[in-house]
C-alpha positions as CSV (number, residue, x, y, z in Angstrom):
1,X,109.7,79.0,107.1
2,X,109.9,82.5,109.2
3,X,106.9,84.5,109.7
4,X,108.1,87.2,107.6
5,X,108.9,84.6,104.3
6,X,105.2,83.3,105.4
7,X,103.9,86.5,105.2
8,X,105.5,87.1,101.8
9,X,104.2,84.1,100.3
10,X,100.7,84.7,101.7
11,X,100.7,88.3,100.2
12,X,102.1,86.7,97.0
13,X,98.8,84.2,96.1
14,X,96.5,86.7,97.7
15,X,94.9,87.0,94.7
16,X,95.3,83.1,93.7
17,X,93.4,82.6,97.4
18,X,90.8,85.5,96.7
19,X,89.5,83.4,93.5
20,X,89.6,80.4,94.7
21,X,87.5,81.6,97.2
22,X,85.1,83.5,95.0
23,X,85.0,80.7,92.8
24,X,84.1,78.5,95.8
25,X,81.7,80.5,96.7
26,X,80.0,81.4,93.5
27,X,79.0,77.5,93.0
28,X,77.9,76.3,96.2
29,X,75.3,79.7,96.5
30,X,74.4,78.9,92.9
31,X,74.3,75.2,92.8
32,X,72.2,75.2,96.5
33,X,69.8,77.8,95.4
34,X,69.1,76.6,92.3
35,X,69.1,72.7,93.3
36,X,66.3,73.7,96.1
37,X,64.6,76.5,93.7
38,X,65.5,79.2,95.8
39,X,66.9,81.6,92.9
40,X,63.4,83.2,92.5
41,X,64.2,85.2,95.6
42,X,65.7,89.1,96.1
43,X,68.0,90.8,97.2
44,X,67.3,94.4,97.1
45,X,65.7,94.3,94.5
46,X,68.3,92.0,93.1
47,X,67.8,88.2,92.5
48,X,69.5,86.3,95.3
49,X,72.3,84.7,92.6
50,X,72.9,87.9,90.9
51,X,73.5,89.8,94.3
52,X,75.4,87.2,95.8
53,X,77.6,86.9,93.4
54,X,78.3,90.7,92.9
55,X,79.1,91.0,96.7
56,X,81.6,88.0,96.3
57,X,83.5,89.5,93.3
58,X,83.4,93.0,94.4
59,X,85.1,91.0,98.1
60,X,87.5,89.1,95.7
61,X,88.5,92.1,93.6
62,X,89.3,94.3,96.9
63,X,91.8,91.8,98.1
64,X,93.4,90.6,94.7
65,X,94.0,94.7,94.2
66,X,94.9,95.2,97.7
67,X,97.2,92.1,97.2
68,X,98.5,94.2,94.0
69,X,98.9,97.2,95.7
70,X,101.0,96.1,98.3
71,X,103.4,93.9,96.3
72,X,104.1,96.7,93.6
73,X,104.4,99.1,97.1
74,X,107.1,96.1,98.2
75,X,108.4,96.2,95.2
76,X,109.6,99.6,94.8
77,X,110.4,99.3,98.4
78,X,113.4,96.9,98.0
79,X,117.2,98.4,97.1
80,X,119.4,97.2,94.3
81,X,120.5,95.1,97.4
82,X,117.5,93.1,98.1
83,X,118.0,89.3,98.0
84,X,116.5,87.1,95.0
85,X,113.3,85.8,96.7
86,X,112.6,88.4,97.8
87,X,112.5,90.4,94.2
88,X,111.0,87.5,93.5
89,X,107.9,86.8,95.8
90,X,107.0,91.0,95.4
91,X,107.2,90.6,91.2
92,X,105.3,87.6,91.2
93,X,102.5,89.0,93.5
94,X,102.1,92.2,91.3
95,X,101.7,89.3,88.5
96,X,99.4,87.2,90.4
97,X,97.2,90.2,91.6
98,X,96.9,91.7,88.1
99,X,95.9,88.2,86.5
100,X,93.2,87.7,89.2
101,X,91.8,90.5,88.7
102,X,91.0,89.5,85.4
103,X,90.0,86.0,86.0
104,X,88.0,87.3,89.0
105,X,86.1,89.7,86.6
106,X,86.1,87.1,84.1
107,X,84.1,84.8,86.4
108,X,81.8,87.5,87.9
109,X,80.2,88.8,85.1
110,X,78.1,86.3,83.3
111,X,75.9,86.0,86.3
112,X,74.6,89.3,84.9
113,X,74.5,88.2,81.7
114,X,72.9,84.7,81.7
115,X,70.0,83.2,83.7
116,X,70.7,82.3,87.2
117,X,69.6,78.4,87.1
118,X,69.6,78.2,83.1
């Protein structure tokens, strides 16, 4: 595989990648905090799970939209001529990005609605 077709498939799961690594991160912080009773603690102001896990979803949701932005920008980029993957790779990112920024939302926000270590 090229660089270019590597580059293409890494922009395509950017936002696959970006959960996985949110949802990586949201469990060990929460599972090691809580398993050694270190939730109690702030963050500005903000309990160390809570804040934690905003900074990690608002990380994910940058690149999963960046991811989105520049597939749709590849997208529109590519002539009537463009080659099947490659139509492809840039429809399936816009896909990808928009449905992880759901799921990324989706797994961010009940750590503002239920207790950290409940």
């Amino acid at each position: 595989m090229g660089g270019r077709r590597t580059g293409q498939v890494l922009l395509m799961l950017a936002g696959f990648i970006a959960w996985a690594v949110q949802f990586t991160v949201i469990y060990a912080v929460t599972s090691t905090l809580c398993g050694r009773e270190w939730a109690g603690a702030t963050i500005l102001g903000v309990g160390s799970v809570q804040a934690i896990i905003l900074a990690t979803t608002l990380a994910a949701l940058a690149v999963a939209a960046l991811g989105l932005l520049w597939s749709l920008q590849a997208h529109r980029s590519l002539g009537e001529a463009a080659a099947a993957p490659d139509r492809f790779m840039s429809q399936a990112g816009a896909l990808i990005g928009g449905f992880s920024l759901v799921v990324i939302l989706w797994q961010g926000i009940p750590a503002f609605i239920l207790p950290a270590c409940a």
